[in-house]
Backbone as XML, in Angstrom:
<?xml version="1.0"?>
<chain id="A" units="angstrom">
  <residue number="1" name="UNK">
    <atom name="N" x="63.230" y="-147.796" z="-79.188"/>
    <atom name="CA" x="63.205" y="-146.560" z="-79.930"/>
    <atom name="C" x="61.810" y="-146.256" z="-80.464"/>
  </residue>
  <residue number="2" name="UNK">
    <atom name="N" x="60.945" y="-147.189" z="-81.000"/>
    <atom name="CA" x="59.984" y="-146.995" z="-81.099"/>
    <atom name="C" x="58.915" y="-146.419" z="-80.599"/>
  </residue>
  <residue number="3" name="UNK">
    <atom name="N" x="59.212" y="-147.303" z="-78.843"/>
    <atom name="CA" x="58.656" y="-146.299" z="-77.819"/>
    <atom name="C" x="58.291" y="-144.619" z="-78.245"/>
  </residue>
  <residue number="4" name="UNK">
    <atom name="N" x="59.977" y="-144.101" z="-78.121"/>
    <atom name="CA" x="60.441" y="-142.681" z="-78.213"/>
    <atom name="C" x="60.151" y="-142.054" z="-79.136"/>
  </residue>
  <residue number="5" name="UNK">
    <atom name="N" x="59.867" y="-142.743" z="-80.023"/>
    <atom name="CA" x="59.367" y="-141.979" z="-81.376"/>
    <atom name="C" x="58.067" y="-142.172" z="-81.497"/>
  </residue>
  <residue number="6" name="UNK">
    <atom name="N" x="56.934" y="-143.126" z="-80.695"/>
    <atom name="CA" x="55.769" y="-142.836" z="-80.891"/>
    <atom name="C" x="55.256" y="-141.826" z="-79.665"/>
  </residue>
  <residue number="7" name="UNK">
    <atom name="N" x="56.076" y="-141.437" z="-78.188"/>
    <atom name="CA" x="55.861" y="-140.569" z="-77.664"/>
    <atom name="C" x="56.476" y="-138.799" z="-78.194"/>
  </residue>
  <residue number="8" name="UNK">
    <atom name="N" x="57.143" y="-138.724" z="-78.469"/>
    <atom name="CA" x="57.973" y="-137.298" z="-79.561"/>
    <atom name="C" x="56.631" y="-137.337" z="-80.305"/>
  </residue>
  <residue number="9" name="UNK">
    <atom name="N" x="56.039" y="-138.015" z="-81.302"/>
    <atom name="CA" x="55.032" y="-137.988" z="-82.114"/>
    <atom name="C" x="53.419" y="-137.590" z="-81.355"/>
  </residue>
  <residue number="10" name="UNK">
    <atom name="N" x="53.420" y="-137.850" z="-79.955"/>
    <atom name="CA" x="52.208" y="-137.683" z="-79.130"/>
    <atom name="C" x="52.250" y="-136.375" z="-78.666"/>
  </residue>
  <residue number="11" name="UNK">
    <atom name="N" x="53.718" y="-135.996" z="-78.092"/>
    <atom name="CA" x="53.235" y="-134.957" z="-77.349"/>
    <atom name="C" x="54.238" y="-133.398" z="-78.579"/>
  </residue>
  <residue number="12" name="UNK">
    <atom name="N" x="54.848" y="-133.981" z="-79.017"/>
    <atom name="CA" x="55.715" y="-132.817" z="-80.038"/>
    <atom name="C" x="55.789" y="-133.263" z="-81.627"/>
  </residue>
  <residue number="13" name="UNK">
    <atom name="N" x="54.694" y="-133.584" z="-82.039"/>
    <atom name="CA" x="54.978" y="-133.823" z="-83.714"/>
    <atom name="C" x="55.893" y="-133.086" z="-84.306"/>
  </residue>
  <residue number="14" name="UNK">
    <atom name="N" x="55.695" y="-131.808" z="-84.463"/>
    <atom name="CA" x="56.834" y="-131.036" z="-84.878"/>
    <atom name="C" x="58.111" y="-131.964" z="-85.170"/>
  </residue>
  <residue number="15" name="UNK">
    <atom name="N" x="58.545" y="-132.523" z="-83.674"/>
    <atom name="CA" x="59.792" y="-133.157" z="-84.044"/>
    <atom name="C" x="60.052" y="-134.690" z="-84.700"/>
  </residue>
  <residue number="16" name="UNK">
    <atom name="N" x="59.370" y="-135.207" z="-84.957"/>
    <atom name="CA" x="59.250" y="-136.675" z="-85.993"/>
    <atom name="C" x="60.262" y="-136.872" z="-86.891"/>
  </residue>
  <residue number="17" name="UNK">
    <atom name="N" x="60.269" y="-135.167" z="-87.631"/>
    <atom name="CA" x="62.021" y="-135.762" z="-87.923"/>
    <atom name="C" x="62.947" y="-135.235" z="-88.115"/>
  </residue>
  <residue number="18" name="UNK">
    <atom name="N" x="63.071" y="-135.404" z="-86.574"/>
    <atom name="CA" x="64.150" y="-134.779" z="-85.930"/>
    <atom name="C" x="65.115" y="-135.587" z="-85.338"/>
  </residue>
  <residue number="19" name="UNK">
    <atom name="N" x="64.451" y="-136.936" z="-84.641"/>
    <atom name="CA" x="64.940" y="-137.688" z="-84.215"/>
    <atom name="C" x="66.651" y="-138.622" z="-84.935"/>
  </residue>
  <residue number="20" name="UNK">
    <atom name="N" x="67.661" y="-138.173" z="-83.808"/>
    <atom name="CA" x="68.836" y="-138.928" z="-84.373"/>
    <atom name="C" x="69.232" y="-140.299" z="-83.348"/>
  </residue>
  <residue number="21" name="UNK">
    <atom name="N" x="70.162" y="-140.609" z="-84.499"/>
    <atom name="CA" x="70.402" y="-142.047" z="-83.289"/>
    <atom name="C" x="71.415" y="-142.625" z="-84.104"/>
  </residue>
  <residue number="22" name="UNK">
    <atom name="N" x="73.031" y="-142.713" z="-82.905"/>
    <atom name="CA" x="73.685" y="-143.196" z="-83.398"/>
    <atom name="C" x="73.783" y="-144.475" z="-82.865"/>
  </residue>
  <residue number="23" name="UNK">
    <atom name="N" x="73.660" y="-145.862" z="-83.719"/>
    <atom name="CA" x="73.481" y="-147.070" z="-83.354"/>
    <atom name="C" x="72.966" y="-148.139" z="-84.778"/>
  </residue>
  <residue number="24" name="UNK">
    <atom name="N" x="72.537" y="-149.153" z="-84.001"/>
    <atom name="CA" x="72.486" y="-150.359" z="-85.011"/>
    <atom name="C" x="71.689" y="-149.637" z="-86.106"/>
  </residue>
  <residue number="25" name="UNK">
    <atom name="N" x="71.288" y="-150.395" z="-87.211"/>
    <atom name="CA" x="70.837" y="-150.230" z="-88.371"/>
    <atom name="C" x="69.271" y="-150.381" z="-88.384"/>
  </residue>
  <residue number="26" name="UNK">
    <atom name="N" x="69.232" y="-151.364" z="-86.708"/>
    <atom name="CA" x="67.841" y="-151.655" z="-87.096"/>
    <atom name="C" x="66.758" y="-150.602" z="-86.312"/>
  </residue>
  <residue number="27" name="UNK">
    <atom name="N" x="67.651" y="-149.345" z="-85.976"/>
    <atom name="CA" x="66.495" y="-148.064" z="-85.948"/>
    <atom name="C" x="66.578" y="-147.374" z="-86.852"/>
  </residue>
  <residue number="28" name="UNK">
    <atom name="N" x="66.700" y="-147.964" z="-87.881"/>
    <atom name="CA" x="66.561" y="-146.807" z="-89.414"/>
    <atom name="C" x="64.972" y="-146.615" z="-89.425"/>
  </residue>
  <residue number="29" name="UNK">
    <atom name="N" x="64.136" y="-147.476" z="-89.445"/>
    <atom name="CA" x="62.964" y="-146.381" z="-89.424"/>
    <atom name="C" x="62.170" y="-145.686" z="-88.625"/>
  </residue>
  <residue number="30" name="UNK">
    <atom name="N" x="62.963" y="-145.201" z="-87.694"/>
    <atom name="CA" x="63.021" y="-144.077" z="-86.192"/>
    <atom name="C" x="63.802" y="-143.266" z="-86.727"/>
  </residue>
  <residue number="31" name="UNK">
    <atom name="N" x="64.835" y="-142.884" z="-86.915"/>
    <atom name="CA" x="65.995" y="-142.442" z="-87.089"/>
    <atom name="C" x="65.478" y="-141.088" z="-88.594"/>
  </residue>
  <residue number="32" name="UNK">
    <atom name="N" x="65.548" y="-139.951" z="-88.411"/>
    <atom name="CA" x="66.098" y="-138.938" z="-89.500"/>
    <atom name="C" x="67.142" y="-138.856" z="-89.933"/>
  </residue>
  <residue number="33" name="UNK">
    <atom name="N" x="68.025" y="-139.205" z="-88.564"/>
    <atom name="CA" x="69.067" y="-139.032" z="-88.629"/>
    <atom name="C" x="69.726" y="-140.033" z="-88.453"/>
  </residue>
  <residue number="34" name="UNK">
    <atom name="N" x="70.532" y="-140.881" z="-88.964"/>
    <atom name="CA" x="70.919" y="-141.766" z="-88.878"/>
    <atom name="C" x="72.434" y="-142.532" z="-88.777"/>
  </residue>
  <residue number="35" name="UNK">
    <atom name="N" x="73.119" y="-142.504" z="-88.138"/>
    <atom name="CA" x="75.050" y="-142.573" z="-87.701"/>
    <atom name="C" x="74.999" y="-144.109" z="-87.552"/>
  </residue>
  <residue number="36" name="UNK">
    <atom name="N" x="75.186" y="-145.173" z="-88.492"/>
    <atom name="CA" x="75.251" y="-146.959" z="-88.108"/>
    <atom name="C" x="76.469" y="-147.206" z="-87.693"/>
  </residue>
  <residue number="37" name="UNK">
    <atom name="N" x="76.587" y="-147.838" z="-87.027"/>
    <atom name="CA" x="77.744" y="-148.168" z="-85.826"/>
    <atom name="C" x="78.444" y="-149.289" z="-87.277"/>
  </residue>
  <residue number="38" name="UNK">
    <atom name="N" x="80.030" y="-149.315" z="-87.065"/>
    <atom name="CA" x="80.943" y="-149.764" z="-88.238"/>
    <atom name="C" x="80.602" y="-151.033" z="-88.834"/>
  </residue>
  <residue number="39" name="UNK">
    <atom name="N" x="80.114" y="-151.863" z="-87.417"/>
    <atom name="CA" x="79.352" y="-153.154" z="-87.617"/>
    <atom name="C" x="78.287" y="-153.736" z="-88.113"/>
  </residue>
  <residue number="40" name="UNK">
    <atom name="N" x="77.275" y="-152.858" z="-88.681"/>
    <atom name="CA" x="76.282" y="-152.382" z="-89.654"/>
    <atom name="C" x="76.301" y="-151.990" z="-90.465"/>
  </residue>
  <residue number="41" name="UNK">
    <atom name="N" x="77.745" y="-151.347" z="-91.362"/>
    <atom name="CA" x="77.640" y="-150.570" z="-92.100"/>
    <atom name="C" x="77.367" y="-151.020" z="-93.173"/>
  </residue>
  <residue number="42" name="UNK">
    <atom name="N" x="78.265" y="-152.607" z="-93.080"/>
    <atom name="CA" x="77.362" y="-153.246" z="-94.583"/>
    <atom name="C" x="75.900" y="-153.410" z="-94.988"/>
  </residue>
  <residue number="43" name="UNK">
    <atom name="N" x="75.317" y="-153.955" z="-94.312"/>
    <atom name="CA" x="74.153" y="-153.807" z="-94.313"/>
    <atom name="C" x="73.517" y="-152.358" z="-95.201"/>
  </residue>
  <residue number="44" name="UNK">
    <atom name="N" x="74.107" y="-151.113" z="-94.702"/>
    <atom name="CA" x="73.513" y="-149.656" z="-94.796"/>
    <atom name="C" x="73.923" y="-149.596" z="-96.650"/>
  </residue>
  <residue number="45" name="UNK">
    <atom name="N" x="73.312" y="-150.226" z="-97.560"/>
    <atom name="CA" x="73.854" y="-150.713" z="-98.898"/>
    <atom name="C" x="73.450" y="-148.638" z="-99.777"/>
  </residue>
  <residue number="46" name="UNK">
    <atom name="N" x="74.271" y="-148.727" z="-100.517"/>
    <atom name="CA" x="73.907" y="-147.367" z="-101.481"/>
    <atom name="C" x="72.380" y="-147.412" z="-101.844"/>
  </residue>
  <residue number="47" name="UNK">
    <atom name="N" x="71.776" y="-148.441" z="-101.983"/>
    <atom name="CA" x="70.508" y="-148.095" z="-102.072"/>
    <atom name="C" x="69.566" y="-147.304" z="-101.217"/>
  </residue>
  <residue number="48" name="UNK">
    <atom name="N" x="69.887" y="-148.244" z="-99.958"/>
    <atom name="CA" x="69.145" y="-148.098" z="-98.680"/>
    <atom name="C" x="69.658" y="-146.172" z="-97.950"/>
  </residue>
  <residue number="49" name="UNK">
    <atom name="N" x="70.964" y="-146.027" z="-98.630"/>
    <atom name="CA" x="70.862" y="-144.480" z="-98.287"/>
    <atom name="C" x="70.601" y="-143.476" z="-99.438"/>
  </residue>
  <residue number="50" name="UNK">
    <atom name="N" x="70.106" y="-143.986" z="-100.862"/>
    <atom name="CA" x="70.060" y="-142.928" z="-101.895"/>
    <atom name="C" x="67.898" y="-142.715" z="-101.450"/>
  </residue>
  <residue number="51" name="UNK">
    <atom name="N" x="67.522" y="-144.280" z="-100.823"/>
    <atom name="CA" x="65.631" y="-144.270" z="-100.126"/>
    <atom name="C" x="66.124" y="-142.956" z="-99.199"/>
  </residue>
  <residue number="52" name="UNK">
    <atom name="N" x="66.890" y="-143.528" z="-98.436"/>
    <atom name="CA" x="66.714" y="-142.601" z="-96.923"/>
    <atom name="C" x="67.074" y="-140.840" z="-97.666"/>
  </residue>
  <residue number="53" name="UNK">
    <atom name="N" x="67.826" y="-140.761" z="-98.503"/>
    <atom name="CA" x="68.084" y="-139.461" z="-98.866"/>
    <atom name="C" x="67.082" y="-138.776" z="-99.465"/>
  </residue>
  <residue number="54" name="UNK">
    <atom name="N" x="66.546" y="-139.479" z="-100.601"/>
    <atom name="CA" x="65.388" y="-138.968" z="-101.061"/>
    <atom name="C" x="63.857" y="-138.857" z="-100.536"/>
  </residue>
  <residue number="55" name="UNK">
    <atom name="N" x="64.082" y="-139.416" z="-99.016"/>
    <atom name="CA" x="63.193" y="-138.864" z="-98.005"/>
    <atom name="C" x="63.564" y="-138.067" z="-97.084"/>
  </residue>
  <residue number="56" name="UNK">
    <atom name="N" x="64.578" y="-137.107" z="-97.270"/>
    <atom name="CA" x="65.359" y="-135.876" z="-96.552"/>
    <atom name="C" x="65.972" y="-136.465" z="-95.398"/>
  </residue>
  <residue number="57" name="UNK">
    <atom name="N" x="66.470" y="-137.761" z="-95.368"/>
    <atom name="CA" x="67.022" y="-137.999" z="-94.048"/>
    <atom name="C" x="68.527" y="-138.361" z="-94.371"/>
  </residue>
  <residue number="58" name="UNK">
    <atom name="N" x="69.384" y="-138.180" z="-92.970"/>
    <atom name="CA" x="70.820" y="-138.262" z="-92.777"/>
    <atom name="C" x="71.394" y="-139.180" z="-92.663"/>
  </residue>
  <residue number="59" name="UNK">
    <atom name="N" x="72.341" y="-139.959" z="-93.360"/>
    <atom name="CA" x="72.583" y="-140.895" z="-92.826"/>
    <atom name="C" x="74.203" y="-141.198" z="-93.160"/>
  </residue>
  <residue number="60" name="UNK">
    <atom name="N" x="75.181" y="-141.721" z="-92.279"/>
    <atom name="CA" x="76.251" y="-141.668" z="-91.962"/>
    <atom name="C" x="76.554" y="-142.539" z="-91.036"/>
  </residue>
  <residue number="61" name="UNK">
    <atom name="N" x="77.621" y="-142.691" z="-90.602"/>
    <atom name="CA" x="78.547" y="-144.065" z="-89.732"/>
    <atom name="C" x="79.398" y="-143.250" z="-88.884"/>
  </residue>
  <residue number="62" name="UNK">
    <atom name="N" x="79.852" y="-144.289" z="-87.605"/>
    <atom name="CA" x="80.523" y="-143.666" z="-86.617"/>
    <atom name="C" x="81.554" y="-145.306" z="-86.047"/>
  </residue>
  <residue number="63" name="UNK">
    <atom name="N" x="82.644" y="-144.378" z="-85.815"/>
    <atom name="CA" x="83.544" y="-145.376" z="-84.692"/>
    <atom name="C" x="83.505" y="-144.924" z="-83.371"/>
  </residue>
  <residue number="64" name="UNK">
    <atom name="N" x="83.969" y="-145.656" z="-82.362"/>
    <atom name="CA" x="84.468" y="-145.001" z="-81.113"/>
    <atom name="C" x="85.187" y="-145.559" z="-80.947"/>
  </residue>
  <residue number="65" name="UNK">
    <atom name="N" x="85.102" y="-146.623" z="-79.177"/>
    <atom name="CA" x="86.770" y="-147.316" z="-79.500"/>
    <atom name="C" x="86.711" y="-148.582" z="-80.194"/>
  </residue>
  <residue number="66" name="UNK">
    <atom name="N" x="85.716" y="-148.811" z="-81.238"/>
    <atom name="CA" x="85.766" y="-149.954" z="-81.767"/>
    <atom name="C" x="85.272" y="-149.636" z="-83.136"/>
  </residue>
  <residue number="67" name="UNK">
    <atom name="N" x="86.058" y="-150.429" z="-84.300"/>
    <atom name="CA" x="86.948" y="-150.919" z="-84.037"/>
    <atom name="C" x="88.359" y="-150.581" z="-83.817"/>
  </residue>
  <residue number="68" name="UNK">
    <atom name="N" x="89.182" y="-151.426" z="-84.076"/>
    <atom name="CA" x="90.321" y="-150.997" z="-83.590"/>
    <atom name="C" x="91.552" y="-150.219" z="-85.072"/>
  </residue>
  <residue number="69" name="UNK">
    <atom name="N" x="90.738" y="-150.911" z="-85.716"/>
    <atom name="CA" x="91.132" y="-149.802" z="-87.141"/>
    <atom name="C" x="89.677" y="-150.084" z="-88.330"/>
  </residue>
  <residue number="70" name="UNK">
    <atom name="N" x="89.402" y="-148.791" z="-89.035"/>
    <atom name="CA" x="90.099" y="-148.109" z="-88.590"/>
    <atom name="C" x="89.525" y="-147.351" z="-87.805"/>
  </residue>
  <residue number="71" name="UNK">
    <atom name="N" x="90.228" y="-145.812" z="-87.076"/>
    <atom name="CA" x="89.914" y="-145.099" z="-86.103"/>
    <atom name="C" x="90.912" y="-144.109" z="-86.159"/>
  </residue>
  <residue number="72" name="UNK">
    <atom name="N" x="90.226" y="-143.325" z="-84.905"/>
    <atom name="CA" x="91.009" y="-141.872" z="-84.605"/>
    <atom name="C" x="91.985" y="-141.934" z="-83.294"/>
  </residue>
  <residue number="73" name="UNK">
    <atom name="N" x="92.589" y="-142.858" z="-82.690"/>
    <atom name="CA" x="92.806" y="-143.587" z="-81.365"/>
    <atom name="C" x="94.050" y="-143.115" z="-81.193"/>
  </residue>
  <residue number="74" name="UNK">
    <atom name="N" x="94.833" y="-142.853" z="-80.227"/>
    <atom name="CA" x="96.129" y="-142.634" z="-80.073"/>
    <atom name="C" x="96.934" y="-143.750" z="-80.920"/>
  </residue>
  <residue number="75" name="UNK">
    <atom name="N" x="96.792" y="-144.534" z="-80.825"/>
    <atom name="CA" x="97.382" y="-145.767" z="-81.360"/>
    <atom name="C" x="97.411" y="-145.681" z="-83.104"/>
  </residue>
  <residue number="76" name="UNK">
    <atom name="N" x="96.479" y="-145.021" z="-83.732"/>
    <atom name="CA" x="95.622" y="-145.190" z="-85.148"/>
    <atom name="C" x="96.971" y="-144.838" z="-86.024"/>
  </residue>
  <residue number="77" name="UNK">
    <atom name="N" x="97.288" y="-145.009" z="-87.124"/>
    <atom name="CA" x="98.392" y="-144.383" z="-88.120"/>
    <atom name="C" x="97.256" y="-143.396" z="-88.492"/>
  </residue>
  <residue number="78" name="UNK">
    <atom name="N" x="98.039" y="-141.588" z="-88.570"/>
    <atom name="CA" x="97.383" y="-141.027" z="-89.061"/>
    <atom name="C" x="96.489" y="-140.983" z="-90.569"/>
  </residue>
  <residue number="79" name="UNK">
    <atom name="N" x="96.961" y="-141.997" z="-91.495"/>
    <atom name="CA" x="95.936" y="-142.109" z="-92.759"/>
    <atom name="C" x="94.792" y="-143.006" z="-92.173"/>
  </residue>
  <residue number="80" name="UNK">
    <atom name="N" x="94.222" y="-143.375" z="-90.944"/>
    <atom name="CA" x="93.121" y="-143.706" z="-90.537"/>
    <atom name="C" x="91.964" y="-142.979" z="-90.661"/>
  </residue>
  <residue number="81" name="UNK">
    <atom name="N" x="92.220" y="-141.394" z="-89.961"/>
    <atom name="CA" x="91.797" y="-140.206" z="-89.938"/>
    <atom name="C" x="91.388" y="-139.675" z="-91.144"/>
  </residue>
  <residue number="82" name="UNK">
    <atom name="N" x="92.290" y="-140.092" z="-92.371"/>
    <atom name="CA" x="92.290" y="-139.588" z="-93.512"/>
    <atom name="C" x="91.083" y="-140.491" z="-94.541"/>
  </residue>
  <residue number="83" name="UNK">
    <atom name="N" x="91.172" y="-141.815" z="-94.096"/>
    <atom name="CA" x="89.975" y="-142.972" z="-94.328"/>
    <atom name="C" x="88.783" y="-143.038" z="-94.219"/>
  </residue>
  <residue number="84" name="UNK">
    <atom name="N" x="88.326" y="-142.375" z="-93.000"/>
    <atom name="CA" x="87.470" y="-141.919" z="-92.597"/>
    <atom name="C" x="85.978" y="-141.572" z="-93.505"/>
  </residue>
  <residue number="85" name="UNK">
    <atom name="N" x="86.644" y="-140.450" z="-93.567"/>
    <atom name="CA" x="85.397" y="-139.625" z="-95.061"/>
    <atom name="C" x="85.351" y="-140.266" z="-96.721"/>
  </residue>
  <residue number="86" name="UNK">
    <atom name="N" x="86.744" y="-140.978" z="-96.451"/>
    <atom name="CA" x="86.692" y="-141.683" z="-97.633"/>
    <atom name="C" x="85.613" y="-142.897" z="-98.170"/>
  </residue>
  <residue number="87" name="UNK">
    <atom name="N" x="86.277" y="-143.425" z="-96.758"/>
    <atom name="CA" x="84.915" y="-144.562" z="-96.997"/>
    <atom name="C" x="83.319" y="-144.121" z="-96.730"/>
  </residue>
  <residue number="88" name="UNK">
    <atom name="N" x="83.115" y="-143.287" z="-96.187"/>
    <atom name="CA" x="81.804" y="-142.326" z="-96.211"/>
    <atom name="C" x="81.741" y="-142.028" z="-97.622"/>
  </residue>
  <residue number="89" name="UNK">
    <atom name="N" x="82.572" y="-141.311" z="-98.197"/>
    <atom name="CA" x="82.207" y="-140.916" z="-99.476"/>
    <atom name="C" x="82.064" y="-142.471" z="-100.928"/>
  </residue>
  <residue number="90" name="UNK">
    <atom name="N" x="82.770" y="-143.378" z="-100.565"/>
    <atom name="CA" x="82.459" y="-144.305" z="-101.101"/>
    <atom name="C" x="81.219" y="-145.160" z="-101.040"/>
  </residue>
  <residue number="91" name="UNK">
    <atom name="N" x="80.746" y="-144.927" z="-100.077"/>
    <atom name="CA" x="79.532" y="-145.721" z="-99.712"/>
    <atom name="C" x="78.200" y="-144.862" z="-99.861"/>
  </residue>
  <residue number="92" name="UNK">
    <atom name="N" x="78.587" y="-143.450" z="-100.321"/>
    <atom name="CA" x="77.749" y="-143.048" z="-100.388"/>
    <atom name="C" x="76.646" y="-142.188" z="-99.525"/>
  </residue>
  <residue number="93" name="UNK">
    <atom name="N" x="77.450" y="-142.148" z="-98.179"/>
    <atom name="CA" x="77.163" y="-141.726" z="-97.291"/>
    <atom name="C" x="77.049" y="-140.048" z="-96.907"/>
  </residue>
  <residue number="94" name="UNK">
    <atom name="N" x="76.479" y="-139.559" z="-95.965"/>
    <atom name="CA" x="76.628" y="-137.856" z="-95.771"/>
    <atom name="C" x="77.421" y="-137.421" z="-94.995"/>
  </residue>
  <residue number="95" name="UNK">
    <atom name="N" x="78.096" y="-138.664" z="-94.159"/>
    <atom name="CA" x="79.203" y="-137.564" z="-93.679"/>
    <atom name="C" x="79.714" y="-139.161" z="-92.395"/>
  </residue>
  <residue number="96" name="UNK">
    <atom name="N" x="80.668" y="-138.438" z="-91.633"/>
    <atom name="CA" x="81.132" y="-139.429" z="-90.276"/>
    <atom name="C" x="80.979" y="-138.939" z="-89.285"/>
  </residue>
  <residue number="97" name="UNK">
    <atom name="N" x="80.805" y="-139.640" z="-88.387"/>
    <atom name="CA" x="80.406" y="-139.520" z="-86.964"/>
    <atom name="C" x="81.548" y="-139.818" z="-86.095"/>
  </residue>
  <residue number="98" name="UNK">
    <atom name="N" x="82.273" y="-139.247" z="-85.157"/>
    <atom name="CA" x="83.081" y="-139.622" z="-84.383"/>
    <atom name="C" x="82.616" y="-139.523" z="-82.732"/>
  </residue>
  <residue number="99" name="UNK">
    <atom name="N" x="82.057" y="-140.840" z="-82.601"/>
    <atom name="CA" x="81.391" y="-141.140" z="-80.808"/>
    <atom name="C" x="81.874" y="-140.594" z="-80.377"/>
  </residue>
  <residue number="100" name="UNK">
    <atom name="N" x="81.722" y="-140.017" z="-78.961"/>
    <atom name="CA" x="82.422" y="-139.990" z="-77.811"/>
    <atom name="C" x="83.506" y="-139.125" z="-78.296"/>
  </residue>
  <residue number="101" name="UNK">
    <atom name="N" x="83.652" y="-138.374" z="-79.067"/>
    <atom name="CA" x="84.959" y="-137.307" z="-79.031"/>
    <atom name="C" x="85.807" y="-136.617" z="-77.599"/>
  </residue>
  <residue number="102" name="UNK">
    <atom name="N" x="84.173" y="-136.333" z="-76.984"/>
    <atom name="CA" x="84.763" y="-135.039" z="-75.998"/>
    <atom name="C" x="84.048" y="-136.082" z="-74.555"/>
  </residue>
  <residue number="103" name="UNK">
    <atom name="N" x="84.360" y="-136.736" z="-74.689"/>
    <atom name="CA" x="83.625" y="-137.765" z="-73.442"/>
    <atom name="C" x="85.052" y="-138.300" z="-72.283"/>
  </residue>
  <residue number="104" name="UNK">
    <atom name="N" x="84.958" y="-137.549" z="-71.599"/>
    <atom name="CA" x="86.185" y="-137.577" z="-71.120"/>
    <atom name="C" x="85.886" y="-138.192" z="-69.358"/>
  </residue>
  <residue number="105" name="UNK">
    <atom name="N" x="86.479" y="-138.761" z="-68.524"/>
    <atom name="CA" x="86.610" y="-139.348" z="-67.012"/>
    <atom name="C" x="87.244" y="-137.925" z="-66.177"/>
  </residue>
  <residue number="106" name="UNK">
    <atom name="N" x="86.553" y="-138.193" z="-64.889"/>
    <atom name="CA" x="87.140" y="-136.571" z="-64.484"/>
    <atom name="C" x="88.835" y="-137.013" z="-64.181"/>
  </residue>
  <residue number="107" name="UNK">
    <atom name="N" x="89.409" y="-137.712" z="-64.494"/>
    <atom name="CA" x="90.730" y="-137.805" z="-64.507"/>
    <atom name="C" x="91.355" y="-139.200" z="-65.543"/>
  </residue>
  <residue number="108" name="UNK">
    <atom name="N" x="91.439" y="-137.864" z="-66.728"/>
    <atom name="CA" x="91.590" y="-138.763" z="-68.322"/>
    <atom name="C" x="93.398" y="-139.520" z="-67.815"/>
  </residue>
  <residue number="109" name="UNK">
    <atom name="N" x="93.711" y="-139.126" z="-66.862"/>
    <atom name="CA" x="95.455" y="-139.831" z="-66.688"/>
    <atom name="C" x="95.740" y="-140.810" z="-65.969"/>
  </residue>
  <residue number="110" name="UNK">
    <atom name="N" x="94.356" y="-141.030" z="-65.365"/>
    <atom name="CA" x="94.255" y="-142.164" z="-64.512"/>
    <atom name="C" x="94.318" y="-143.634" z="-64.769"/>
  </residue>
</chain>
């Protein structure tokens, strides 16, 4: 990531921070934008997002199919869904990320 963010910075400064990335924790200082995968999230402590906020950047968490709760999954009890923003809002966070929403196989029945 570093790479990517010292080329964005070479040829388009403008965008420096712009850059999002949903993934580990340890591109938080690449990242404006920032979505830590569920398995990081401890790590992502209220401190470390009240720094990142008060340097105008985003930062928030995402599931996809892991883990297995909680989540948005056919399988999920709907107060999963409802958990969601909760624990975002407990942690202090700006919002949730849901991976792969619309990421579909050209034959989802298969």
């Amino acid at each position: 990531m570093t790479v990517v963010k010292d080329f964005v910075h070479e040829v388009a400064p403008v965008f420096d921070d712009r850059i999002s990335v949903a993934g580990s924790i340890s591109t938080e200082g690449v990242a404006s934008n920032l979505s830590v995968d569920w398995g990081g999230i401890d790590a992502m402590t209220k401190e470390k997002v009240a720094e990142r906020r008060k340097a105008g950047k985003i930062t928030t968490f995402y599931v996809y199919g892991a883990p297995a709760h909680p989540n948005t999954l056919s399988y999920s009890p709907a107060v999963e869904s409802r958990m969601l923003p909760w624990i975002s809002a407990q942690r202090n966070l700006d919002g949730f990320l849901r991976w792969s929403y619309n990421s579909w196989t050209s034959d989802p029945f298969k």
